[in-house]
Biotite code that builds the C-alpha atoms (Angstrom):
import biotite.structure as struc

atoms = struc.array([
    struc.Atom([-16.772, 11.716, -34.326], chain_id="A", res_id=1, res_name="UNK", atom_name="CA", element="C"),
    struc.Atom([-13.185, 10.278, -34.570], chain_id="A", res_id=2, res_name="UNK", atom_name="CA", element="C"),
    struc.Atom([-11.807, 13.606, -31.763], chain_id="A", res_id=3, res_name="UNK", atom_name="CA", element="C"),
    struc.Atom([-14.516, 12.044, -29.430], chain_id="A", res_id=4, res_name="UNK", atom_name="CA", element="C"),
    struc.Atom([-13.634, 8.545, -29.478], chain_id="A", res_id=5, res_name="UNK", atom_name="CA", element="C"),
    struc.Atom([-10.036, 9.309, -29.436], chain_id="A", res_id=6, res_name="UNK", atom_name="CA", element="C"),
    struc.Atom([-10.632, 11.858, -26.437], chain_id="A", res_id=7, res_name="UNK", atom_name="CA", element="C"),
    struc.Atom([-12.710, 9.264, -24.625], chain_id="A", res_id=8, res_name="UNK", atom_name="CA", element="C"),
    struc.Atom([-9.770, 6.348, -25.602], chain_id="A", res_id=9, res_name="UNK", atom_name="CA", element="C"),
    struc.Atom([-7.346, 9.081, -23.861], chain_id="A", res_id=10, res_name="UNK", atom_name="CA", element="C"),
    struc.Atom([-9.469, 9.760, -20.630], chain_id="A", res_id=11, res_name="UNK", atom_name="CA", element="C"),
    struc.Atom([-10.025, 5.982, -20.168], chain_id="A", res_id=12, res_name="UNK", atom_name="CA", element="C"),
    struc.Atom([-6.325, 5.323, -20.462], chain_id="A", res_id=13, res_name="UNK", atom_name="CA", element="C"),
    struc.Atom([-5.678, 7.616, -17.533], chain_id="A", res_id=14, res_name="UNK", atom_name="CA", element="C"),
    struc.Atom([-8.231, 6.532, -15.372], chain_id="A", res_id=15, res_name="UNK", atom_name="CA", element="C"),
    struc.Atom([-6.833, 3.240, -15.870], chain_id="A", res_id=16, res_name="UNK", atom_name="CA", element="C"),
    struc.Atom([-3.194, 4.504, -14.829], chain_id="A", res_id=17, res_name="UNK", atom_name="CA", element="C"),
    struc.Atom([-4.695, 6.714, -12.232], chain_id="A", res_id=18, res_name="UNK", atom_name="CA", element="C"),
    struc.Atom([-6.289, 3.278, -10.563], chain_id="A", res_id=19, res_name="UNK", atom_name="CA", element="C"),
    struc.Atom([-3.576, 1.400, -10.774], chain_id="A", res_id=20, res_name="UNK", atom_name="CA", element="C"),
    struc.Atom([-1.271, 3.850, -9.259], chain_id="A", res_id=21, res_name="UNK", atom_name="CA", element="C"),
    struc.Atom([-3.841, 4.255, -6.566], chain_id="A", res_id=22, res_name="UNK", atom_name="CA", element="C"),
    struc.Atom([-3.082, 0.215, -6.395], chain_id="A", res_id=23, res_name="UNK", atom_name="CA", element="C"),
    struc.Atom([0.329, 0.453, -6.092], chain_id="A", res_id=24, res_name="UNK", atom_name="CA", element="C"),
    struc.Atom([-0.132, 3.064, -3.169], chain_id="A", res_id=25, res_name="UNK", atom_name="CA", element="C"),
    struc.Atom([-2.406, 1.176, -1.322], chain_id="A", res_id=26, res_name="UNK", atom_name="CA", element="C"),
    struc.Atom([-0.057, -1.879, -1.686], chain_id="A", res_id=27, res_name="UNK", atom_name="CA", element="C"),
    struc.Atom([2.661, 0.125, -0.125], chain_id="A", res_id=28, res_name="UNK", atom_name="CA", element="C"),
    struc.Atom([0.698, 0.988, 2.703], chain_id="A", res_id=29, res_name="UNK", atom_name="CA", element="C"),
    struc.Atom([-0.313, -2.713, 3.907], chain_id="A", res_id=30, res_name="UNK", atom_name="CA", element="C"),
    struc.Atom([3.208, -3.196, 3.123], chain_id="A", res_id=31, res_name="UNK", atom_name="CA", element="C"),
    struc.Atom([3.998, -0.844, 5.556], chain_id="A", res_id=32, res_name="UNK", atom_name="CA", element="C"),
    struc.Atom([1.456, -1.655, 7.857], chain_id="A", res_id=33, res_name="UNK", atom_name="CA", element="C"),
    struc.Atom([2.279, -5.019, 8.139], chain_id="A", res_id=34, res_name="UNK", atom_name="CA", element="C"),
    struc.Atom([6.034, -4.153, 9.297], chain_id="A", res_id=35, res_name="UNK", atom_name="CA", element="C"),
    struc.Atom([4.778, -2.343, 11.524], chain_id="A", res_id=36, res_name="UNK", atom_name="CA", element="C"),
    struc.Atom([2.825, -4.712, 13.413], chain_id="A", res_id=37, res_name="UNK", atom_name="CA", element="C"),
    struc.Atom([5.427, -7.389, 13.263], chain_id="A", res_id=38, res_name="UNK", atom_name="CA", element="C"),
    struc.Atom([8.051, -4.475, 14.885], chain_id="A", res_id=39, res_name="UNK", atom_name="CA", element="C"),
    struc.Atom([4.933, -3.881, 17.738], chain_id="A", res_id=40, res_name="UNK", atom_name="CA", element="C"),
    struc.Atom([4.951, -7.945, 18.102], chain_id="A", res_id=41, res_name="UNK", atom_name="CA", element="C"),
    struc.Atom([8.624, -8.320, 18.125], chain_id="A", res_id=42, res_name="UNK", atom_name="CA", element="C"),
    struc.Atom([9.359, -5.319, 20.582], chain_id="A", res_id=43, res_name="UNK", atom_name="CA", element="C"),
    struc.Atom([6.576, -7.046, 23.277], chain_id="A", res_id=44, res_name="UNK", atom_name="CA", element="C"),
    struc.Atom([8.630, -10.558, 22.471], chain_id="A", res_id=45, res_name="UNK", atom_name="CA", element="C"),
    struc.Atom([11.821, -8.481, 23.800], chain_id="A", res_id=46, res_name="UNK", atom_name="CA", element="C"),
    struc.Atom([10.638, -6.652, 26.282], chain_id="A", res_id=47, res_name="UNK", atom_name="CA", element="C"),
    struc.Atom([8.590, -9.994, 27.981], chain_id="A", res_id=48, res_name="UNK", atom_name="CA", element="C"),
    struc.Atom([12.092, -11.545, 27.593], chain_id="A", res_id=49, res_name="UNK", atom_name="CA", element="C"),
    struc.Atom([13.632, -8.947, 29.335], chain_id="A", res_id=50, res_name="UNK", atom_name="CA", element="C"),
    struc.Atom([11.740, -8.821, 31.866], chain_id="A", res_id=51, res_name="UNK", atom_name="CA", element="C"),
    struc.Atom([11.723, -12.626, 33.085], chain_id="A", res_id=52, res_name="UNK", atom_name="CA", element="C"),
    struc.Atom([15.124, -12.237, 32.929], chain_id="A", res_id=53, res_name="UNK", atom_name="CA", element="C"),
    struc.Atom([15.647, -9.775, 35.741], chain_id="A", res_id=54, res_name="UNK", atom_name="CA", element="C"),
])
């Protein structure tokens, strides 16, 4: 009885780090997301400036 609660212990310990690594991913890809949408807003800033200007 002891093996299966330490083998069930174990298993929930890596689905825990499993999740949270899953976590940290999708973190990193709003992250990245949202730089990417302020690049897209600050490129049509320049390019509207640019063209008033000429």
């Amino acid at each position: 009885m002891s093996d299966l609660i330490h083998e069930l212990v174990n298993d929930r310990i890596q689905t825990l780090h499993r999740e949270a690594e899953e976590q940290r991913l999708a973190l990193r890809v709003s992250r990245v997301e949202r730089a990417r949408r302020g690049v897209r807003k600050a490129n049509d800033r320049l390019r509207k400036a640019l063209s008033q200007q000429f």
